[in-house]
N, CA, C and O atoms as CSV, one atom per row, in Angstrom:
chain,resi,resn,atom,element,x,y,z
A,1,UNK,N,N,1.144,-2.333,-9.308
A,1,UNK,CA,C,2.397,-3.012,-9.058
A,1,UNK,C,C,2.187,-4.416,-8.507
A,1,UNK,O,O,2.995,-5.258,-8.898
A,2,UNK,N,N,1.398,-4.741,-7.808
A,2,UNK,CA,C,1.123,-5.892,-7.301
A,2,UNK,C,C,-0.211,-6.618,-7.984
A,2,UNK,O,O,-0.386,-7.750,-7.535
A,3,UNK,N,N,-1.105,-6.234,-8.892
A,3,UNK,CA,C,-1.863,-6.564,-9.661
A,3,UNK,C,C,-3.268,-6.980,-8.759
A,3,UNK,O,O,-4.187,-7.707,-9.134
A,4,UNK,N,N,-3.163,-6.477,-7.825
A,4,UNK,CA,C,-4.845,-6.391,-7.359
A,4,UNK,C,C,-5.422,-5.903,-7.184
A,4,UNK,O,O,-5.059,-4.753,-6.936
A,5,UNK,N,N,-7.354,-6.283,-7.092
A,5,UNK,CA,C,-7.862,-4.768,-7.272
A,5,UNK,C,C,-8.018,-4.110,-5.834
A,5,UNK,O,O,-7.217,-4.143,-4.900
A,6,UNK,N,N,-9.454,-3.413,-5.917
A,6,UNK,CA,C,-9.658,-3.088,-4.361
A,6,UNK,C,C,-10.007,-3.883,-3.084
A,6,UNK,O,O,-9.804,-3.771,-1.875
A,7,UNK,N,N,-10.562,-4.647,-3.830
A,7,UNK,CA,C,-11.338,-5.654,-2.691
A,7,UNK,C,C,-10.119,-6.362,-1.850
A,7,UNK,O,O,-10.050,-6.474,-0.626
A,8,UNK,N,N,-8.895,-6.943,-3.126
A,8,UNK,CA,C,-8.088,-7.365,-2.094
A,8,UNK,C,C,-7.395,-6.791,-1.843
A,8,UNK,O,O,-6.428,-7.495,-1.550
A,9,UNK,N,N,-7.050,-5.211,-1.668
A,9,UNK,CA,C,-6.305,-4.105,-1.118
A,9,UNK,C,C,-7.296,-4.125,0.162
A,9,UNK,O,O,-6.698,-4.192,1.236
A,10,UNK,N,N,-8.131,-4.097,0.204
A,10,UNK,CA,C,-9.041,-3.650,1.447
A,10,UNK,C,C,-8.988,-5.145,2.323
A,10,UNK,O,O,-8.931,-5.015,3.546
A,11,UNK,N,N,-9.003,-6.479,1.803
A,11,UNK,CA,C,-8.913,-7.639,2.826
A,11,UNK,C,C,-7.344,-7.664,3.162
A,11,UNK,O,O,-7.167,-8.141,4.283
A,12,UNK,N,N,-6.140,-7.288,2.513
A,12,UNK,CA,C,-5.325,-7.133,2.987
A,12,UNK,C,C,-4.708,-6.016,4.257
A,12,UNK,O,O,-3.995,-6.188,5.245
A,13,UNK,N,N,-5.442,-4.726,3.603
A,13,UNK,CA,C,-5.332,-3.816,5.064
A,13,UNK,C,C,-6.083,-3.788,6.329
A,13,UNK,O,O,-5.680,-3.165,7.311
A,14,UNK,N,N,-7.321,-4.554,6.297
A,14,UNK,CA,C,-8.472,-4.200,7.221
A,14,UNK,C,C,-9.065,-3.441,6.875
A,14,UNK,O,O,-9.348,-2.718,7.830
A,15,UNK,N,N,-9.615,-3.000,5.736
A,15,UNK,CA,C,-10.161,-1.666,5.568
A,15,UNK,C,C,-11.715,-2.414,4.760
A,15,UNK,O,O,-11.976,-3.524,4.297
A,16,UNK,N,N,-12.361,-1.310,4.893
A,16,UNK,CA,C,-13.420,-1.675,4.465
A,16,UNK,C,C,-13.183,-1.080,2.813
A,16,UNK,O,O,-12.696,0.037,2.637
A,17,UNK,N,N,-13.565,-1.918,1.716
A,17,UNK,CA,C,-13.795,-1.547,0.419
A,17,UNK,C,C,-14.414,0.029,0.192
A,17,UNK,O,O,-13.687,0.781,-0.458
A,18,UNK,N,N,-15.533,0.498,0.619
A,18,UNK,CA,C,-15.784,2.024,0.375
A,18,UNK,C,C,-14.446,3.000,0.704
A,18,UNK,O,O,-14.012,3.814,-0.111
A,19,UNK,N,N,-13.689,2.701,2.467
A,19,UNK,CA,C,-12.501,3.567,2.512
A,19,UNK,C,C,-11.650,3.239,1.620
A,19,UNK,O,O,-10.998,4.182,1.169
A,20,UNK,N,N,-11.444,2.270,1.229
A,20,UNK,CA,C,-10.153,1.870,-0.358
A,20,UNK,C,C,-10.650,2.914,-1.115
A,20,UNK,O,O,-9.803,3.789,-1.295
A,21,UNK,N,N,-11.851,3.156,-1.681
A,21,UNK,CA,C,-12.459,3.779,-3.134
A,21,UNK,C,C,-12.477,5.456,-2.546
A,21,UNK,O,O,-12.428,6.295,-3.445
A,22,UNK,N,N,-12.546,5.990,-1.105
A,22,UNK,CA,C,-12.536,7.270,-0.843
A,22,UNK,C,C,-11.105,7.369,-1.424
A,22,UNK,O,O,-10.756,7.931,-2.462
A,23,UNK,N,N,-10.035,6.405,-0.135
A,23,UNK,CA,C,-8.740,7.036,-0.419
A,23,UNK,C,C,-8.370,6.829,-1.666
A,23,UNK,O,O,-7.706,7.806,-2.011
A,24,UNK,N,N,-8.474,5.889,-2.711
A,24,UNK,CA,C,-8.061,6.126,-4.237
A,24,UNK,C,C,-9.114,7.215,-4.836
A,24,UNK,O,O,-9.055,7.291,-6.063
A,25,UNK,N,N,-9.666,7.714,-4.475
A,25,UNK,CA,C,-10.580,8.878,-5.269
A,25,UNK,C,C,-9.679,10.216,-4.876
A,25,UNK,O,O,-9.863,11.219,-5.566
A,26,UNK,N,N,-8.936,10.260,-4.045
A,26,UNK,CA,C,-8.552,11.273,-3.740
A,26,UNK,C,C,-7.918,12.345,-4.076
A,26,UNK,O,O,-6.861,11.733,-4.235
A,27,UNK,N,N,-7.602,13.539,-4.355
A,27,UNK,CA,C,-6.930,14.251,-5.524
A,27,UNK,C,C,-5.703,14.770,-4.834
A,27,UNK,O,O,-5.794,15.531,-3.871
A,28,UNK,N,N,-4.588,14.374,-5.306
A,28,UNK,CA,C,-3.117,14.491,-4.761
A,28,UNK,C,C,-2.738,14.010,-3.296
A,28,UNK,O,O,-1.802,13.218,-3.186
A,29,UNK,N,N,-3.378,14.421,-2.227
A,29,UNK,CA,C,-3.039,14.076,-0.757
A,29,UNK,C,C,-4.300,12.854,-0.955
A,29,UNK,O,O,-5.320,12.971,-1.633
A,30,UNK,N,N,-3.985,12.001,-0.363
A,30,UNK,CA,C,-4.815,10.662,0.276
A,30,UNK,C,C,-5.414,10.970,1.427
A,30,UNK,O,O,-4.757,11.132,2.456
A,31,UNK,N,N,-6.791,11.091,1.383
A,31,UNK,CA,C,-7.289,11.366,3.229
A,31,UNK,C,C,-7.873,9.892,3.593
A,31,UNK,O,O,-8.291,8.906,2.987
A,32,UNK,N,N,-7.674,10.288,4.849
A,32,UNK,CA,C,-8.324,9.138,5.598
A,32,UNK,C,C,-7.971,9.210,6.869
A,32,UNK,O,O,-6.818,9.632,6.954
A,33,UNK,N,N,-8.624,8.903,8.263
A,33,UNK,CA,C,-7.899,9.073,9.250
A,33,UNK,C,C,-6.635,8.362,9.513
A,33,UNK,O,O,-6.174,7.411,8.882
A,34,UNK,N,N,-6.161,8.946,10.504
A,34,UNK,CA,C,-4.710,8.297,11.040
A,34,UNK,C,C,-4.197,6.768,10.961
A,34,UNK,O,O,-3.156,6.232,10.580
A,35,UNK,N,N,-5.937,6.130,11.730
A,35,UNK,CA,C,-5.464,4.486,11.878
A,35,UNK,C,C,-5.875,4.133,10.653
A,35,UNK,O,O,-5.346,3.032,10.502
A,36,UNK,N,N,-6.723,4.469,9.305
A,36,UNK,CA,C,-6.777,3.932,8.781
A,36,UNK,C,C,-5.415,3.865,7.413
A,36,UNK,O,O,-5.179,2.938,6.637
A,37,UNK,N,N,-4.694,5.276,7.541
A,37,UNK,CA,C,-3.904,5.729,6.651
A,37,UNK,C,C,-2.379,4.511,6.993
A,37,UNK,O,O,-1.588,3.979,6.213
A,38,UNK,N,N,-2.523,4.455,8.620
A,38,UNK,CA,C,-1.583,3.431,9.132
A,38,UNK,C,C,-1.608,1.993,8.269
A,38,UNK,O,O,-0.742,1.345,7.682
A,39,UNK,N,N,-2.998,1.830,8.488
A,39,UNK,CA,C,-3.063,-0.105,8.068
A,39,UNK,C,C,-3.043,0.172,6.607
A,39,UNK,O,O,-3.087,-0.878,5.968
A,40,UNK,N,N,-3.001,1.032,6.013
A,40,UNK,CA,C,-2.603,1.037,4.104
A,40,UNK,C,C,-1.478,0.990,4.078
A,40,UNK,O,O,-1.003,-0.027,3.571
A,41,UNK,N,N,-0.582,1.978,4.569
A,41,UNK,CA,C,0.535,1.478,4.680
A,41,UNK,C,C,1.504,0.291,5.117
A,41,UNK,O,O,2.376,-0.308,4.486
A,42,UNK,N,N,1.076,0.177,6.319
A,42,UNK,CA,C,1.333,-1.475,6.556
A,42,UNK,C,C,1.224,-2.383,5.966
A,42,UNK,O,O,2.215,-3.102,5.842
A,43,UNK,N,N,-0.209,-2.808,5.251
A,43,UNK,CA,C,-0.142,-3.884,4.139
A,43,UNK,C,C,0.314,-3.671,3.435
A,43,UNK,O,O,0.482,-4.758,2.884
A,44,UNK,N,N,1.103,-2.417,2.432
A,44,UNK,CA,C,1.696,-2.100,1.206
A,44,UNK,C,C,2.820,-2.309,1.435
A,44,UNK,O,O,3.572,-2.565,0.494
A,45,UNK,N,N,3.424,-2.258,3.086
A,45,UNK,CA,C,4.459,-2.242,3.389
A,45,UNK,C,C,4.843,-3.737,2.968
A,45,UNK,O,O,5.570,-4.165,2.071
A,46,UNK,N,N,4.168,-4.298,3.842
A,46,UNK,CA,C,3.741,-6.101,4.327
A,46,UNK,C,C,4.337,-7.006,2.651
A,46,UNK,O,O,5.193,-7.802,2.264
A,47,UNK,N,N,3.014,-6.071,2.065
A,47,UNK,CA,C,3.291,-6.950,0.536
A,47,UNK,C,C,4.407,-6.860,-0.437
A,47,UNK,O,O,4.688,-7.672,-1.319
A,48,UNK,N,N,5.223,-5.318,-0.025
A,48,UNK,CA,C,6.784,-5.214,-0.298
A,48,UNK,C,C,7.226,-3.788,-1.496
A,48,UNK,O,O,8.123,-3.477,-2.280
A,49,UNK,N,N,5.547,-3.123,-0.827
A,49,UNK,CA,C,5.587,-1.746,-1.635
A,49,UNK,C,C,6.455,-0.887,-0.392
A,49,UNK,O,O,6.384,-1.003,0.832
A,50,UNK,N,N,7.429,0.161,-1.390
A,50,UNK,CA,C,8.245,0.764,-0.463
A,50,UNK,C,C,7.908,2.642,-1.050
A,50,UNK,O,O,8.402,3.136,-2.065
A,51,UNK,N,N,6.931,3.389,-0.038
A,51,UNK,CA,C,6.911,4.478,-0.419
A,51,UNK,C,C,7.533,5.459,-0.390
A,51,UNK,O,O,7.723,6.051,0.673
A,52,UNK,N,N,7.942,5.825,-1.384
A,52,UNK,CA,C,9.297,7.448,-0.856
A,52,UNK,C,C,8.244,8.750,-0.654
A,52,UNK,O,O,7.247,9.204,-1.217
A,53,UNK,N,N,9.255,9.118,0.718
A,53,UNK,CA,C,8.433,10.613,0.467
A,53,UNK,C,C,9.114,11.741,0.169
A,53,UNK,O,O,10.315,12.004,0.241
A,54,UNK,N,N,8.096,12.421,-0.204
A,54,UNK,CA,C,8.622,13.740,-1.295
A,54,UNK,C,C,9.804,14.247,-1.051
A,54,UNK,O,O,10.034,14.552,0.119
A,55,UNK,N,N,10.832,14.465,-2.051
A,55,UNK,CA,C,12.165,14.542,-1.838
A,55,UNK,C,C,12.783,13.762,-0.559
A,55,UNK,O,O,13.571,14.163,0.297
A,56,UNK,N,N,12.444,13.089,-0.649
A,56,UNK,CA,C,13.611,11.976,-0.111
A,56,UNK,C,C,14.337,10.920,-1.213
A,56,UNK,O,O,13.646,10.255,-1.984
A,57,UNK,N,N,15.623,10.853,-1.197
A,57,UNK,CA,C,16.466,9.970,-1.851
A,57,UNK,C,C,16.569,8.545,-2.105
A,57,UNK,O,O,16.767,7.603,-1.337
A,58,UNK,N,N,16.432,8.590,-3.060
A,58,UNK,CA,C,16.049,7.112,-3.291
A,58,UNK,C,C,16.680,6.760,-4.477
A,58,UNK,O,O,16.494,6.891,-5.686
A,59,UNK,N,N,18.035,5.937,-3.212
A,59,UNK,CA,C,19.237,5.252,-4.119
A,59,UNK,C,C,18.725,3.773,-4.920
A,59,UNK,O,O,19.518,2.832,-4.942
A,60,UNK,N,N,17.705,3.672,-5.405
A,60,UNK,CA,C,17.581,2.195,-6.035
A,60,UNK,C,C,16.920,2.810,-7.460
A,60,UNK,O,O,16.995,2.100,-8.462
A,61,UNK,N,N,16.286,4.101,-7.547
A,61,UNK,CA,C,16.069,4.955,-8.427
A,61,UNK,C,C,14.092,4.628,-8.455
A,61,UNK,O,O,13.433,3.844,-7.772
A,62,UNK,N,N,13.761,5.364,-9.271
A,62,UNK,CA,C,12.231,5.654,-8.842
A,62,UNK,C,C,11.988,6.664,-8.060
A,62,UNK,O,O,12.920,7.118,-7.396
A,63,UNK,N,N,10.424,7.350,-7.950
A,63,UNK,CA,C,9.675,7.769,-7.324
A,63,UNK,C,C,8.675,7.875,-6.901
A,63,UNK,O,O,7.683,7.610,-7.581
A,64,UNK,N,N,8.613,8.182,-5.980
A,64,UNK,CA,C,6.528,7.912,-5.016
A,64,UNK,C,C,6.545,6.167,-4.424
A,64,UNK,O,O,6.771,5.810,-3.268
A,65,UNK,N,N,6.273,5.393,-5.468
A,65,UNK,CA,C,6.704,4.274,-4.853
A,65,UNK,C,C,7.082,3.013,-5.828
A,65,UNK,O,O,6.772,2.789,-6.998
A,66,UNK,N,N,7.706,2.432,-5.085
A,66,UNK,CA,C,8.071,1.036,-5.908
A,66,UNK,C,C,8.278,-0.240,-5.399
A,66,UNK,O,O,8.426,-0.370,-4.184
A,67,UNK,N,N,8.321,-1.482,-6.357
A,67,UNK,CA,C,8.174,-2.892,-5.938
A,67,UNK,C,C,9.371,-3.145,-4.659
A,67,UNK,O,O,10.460,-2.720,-5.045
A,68,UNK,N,N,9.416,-3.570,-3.628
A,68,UNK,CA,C,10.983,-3.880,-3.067
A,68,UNK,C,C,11.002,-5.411,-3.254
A,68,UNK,O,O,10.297,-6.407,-3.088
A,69,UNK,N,N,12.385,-4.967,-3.757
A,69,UNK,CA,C,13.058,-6.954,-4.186
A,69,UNK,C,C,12.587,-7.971,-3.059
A,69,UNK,O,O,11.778,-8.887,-3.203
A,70,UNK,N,N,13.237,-7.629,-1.962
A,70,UNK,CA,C,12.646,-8.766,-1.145
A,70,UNK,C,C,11.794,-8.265,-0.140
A,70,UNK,O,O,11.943,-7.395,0.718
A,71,UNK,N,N,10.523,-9.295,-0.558
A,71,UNK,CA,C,8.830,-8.202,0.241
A,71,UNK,C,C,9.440,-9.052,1.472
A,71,UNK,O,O,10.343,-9.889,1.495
A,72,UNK,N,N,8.373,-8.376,2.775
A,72,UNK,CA,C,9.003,-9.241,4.511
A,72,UNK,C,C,8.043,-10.497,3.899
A,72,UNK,O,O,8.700,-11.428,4.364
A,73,UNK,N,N,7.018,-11.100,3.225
A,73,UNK,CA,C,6.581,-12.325,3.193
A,73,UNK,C,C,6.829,-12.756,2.164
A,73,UNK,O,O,6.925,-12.110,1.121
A,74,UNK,N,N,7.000,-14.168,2.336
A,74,UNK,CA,C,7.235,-14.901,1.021
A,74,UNK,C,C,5.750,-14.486,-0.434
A,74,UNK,O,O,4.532,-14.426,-0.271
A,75,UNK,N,N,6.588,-14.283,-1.724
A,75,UNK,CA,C,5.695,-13.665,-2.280
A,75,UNK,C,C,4.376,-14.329,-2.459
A,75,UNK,O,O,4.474,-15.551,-2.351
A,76,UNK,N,N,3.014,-13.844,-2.732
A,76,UNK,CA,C,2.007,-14.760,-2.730
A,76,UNK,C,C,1.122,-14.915,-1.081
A,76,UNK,O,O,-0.068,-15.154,-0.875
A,77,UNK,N,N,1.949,-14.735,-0.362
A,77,UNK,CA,C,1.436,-15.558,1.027
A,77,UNK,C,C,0.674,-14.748,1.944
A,77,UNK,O,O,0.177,-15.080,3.020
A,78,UNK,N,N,0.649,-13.021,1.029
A,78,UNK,CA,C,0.158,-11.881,2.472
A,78,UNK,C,C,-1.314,-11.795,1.212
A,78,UNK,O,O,-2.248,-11.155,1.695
A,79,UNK,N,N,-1.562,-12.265,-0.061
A,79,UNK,CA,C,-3.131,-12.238,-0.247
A,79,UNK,C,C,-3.745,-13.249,0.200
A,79,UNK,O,O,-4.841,-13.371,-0.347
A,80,UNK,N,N,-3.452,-14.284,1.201
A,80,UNK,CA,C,-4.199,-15.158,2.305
A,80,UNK,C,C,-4.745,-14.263,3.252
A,80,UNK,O,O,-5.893,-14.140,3.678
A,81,UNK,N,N,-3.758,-13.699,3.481
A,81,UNK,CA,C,-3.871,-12.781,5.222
A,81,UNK,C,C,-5.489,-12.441,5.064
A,81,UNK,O,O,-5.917,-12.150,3.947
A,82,UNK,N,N,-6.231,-12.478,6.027
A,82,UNK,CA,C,-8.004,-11.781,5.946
A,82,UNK,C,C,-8.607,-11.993,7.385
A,82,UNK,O,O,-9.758,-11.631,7.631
């Protein structure tokens, strides 16, 4: 959705590139500890990914997750962040 790979998924969350490639290897549940499961979310949040969770309603339509119209940073400006 946002067209990048891991490396800048991982300079955007704080994460180190190997935990990016555990948690995308993962089969249905995503592991990873707590703080790191936090800062994935946060940057996905950051960059203006909005995740639904399972059966929860989601009046804009979609599921699991999707682009949100207006990300909190101007678009472009959170693959600086490092």
């Amino acid at each position: 959705m946002l067209g990048i790979d891991q490396r800048a998924l991982a300079r955007l969350s704080g994460l180190s590139l190997p935990t990016i490639q555990r948690m995308e290897a993962s089969d249905g549940v995503v592991r990873g500890n707590v703080d790191s499961l936090m800062k994935l979310v946060g940057a996905l949040h950051e960059a203006g990914i909005e995740l639904i969770a399972e059966g929860a309603a989601s009046g804009q339509g979609g599921r699991e997750v999707r682009l949100v119209a207006a990300a909190t940073a101007p678009r472009g400006t959170w693959l600086r962040r490092a």
